[in-house]
Every structure is written in structure tokens, then in C-alpha cells.
N, C-alpha and C positions, 0 to 999 in steps of 0.2 A: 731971531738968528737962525741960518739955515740947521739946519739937521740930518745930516746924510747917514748912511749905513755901508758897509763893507761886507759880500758875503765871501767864504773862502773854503774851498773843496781841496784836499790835495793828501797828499800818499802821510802816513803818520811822519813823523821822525821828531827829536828832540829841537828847540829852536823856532818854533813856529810861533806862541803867541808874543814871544819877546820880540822878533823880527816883526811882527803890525805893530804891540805897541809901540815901540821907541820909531820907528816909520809914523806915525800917526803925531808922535811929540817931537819927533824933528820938524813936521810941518804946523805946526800950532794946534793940533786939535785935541779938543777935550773928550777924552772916552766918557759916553753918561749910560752905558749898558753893552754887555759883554755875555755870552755863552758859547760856550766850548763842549763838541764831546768827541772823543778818542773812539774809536767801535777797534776792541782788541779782537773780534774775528774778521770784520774785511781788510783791516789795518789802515780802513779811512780816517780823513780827520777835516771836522765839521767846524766852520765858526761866521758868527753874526756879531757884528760890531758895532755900534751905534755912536754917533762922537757929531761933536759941533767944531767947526774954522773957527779961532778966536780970529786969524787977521785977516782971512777973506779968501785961503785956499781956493782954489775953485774944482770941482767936480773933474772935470777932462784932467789937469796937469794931475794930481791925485792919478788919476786911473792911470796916464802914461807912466808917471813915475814911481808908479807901485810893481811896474812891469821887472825893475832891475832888481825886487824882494821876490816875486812870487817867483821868477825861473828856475834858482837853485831849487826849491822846495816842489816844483813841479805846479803850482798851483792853478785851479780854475777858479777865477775872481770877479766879481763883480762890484761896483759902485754904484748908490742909489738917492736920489734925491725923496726923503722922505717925504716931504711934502705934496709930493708929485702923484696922483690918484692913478692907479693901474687901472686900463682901458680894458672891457670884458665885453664881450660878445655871452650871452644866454639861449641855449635851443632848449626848446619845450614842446612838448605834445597838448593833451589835453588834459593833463592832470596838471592845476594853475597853483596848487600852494606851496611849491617853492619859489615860483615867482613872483608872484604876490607878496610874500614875505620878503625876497631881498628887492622888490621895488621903492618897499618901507623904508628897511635898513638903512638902503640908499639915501632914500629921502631924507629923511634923520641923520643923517650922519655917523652912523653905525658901522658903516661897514665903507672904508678907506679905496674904494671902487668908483667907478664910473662908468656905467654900464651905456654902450655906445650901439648897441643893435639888439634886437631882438631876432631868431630865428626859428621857426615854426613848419610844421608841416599840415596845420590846419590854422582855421581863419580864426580860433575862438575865443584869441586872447588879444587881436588889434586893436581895440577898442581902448583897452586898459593899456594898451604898450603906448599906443599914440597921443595919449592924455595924460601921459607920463612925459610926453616929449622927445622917443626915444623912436626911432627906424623901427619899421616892423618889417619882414620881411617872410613871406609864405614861400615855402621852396616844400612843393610836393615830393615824396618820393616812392617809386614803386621800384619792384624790380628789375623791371625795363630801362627806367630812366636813373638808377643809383649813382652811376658814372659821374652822370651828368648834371645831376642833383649833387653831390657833396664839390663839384668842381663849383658848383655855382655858391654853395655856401662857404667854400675857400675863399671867393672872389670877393665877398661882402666881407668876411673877418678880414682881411687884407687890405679892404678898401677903410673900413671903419680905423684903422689900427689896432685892434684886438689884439691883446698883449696871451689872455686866456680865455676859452670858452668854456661856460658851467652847461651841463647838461643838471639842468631842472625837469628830472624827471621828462628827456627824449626819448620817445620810446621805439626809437631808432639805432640797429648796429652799426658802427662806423668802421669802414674800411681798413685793411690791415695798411694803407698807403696814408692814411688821413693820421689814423694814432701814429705812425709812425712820424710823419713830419711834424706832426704838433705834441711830442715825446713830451713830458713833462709840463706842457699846457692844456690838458681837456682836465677837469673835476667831474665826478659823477658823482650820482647821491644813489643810494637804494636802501630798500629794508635789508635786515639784517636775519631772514630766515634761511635767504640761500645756504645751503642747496638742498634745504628740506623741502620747502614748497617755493614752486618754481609755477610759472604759469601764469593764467586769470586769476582771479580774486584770493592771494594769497593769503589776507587777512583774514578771510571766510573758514579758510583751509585752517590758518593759527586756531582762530576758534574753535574748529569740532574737535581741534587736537588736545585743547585745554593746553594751550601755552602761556606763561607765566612770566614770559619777559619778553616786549618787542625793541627793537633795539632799529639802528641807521649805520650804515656807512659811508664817509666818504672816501674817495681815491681817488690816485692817479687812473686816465685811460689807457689802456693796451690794448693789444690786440688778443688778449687773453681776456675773454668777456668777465664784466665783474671783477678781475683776479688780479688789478692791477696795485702798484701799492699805498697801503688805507695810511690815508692824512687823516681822518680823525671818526669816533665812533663814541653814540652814547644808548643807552637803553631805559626803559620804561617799566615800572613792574604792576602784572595785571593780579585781578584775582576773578574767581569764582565766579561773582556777582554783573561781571561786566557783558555788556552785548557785542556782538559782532561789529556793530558801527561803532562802539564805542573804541574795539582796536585799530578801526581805519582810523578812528578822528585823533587817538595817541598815538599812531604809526605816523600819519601826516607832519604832525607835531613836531616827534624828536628827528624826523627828516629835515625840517627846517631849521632845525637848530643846529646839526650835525654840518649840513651843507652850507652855513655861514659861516662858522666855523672855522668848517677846514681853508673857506675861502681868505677868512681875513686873515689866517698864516699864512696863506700863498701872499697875499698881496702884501704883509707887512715884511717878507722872503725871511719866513719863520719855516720855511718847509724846504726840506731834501732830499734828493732820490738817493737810496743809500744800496742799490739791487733791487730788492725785490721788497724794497719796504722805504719806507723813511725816515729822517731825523726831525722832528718837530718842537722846535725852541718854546717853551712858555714866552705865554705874553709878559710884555714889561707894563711893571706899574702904569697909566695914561694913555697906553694905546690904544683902548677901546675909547672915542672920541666922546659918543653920548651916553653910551649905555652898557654894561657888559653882554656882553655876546651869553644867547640862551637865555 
């Protein structure tokens, strides 16, 4: 039986989850997962709906005739066919272990994705993307040609259908033109020392400092490098005894775990821009397909 989801953004007031459900049980569907939450400082109000058509609803009429509930309430709505695998585009440099890791996930059925291009600025991960079955695509960039290089990596997410593109550790800045048109669709992953150590070999830098916990982020991208708002974070705790590589090889780690993560709340639309931050629904009981995520 299909399984669709409802997301729904819109100013608080009283009336809102009565106005979905009885909307959802005037057309036959059965609610099987429900979160709501209120934010009493921006006076937003967040909700993710999950429900099955017992007599064959269909997706379109749903969404148009959802349109005479959300007006009064002001709402920004969405309707989604769960089953439906969200189309991602990945840029990468040459650090490979988050891509390597969600080309598994992938594989596995881990992560509710389907990763339809690869994009790179060096050659040294075609091998593994093309043997995966997946577009690889080298798009050099210098300062010269940046223009012209992000219009050409526009052209390929556009062509692929890319719904969102993860930066797997890109170690490329994106245009204030590019985060803006794809508001709410780029993922980044990074350690989580910024903006203590900043630079080359930060982990090196954690070391001499005797740091005790390394940690990941993930986030939306903005044009505010780094600063944009964090979908999901976890950390690692070191002691004494550990070597320098050993906090690259646990940095790498909870980056990959961090940035699956935050991916499969994007794509199961478990994530919300709420300003300068978000709203992130816990996973429902079966969402994760094979495996728990981390």
C-alpha cells in the first residue's frame, strides 16, 4: 500500500493539526506517524505527517485539494510519495571517506537516496564512482574559471535531476549566487573544531592542543561559510594515549556518520529551516530500511 507523507510550515495559531487530520480522514487516509512542534519565539509551526490512502487517494488531487485548508492558516505545504528515492548529486575533493561511506549506505539500502552524479574537482575517485554505475563528472576549478565552473556544475545537477547536493568533504567555496539558488538544498559535513583550528592539518593542530573531544557537523549551506543551519552533530571522546592519526581516523569516522545522518532526515523531509537553525523530527520506528544509521 502506498505511503505518502505531508510536510506543513506555517505562522502558529490554534486549529492547525485538527484542520490535516480530519482533511486526511475526510479522504480515507490513515495517520501511521505524526510530529509537531510550535517554536513560541519565532511563532512558527512545523509538522510531518505520514498516513496510507485506504481507497486509492491519489497524490495530485491530495495536494490540490489540500490547497482550500492551508490558505486560511497561511501554510507552505508539501506532499510526498515515500517510496520515491530523493535524487542527490555529491561533490567531493580528494578526501574519499564520506563518499565511500554513503556509496555503501547506498548500496545497502541504508540511506533512502539515490545518488545520480558524482561531481569532483580532481580525477581521483572515477574509478570507484564509475564501478558504482553512477556519472562522474570532473569540473576543475580555479579562480579564473569559478563562473564558469559552478554554471557547468549547475548544468549537470539540472540535468541529473538532483533534488540535493552533499558536499562530501568539497573543498571548494560556493558562490553567494549558487547557495542562494539552491537555499535549503546543499548538506555540508566538517569537523567540529571550527573556529579554533582553521586551516591545514587541523587534527594535527587538535593534538598538540590535548583536545578531548572531536566532534562533526552537519548543515545547511549559506553564504555564511560553515555558519549555515546545523541538521545534525555528534562527537567522539579522545584520551591521553591516542596519536595524531588516530584523531584523523576518529574525525573521519563520526564525519561519516554525522553526514548520513543529517542526509536521511533531509530525504525522509524530517528537516526544517526554522531561521538560522532547524527543526529535526526523530526518526520513526522502520525508517532506517537496513540498518540504523551510525
Amino acid at each position: 500500500m502506498t505511503k505518502l507523507c505531508l510536510t506543513v510550515t506555517c505562522p502558529s495559531r490554534r486549529g492547525i493539526v485538527a484542520a490535516i487530520s480530519t482533511f486526511l480522514a475526510d479522504h480515507a487516509c490513515n495517520i501511521t506517524d505524526s510530529a509537531q512542534f510550535d517554536d513560541m519565539e519565532t511563532g512558527n509551526f512545523f509538522m510531518r505527517v505520514s498516513f496510507r490512502p485506504e481507497e486509492g487517494a491519489e497524490l495530485d488531487a491530495l495536494e490540490k485539494e489540500f490547497a482550500t485548508i492551508a490558505e486560511p492558516f497561511g501554510m507552505k505545504y508539501e506532499f510526498h510519495d515515500e517510496s520515491r528515492k530523493m535524487k542527490v548529486a555529491i561533490m567531493v575533493s580528494r578526501f574519499g571517506h564520506c563518499l565511500n561511506d554513503l556509496l555503501y549506505r547506498v548500496k545497502i539500502g541504508a540511506l533512502p537516496v539515490e545518488i545520480v552524479a558524482v561531481i569532483s574537482n580532481h580525477m581521483d575517485y572515477q574509478k570507484v564512482v564509475v564501478n558504482a554505475d553512477i556519472p562522474f563528472h570532473c569540473i576543475k576549478v580555479t579562480k579564473a574559471n569559478k563562473p564558469e565552473a559552478e554554471a557547468r556544475i549547475m548544468e549537470v545537477v539540472e540535468e541529473a535531476g538532483a533534488e540535493l547536493i552533499v558536499l562530501a568533504r568539497y573543498m571548494q567555496i560556493l558562490s553567494d549566487d549558487m547557495c542562494q539558488k539552491m537555499s535549503g538544498r546543499i548538506i555540508n559535513i566538517h569537523h567540529s573544531f571550527l573556529p579554533s583550528f582553521k586551516g591545514a592539518n587541523p587534527y594535527k593542530q587538535a593534538f598538540e592542543r590535548g583536545v578531548k573531544l572531536i566532534g562533526a557537523t552537519s548543515h545547511y549551506v549559506t553564504a555564511d561559510l560553515d555558519e549555515g543551519p546545523i541538521i545534525e552533530q555528534d562527537i567522539v571522546r579522545i584520551t591521553h594515549a591516542q596519536s595524531a592519526s588516530d584523531y584523523v581516523s576518529l574525525g573521519r569516522d563520526v564525519e561519516c556518520q554525522v553526514l548520513a545522518r543529517a542526509i536521511h532526515a533531509h530525504a525522509h523531509r524530517r528537516a526544517f529551516l526554522n531561521g538560522n537553525k532547524t527543526v529535526v523530527f526523530p526518526a520513526s520506528p522502520g525508517s532506517y530500511s537496513s540498518e540504523r544509521m551510525g
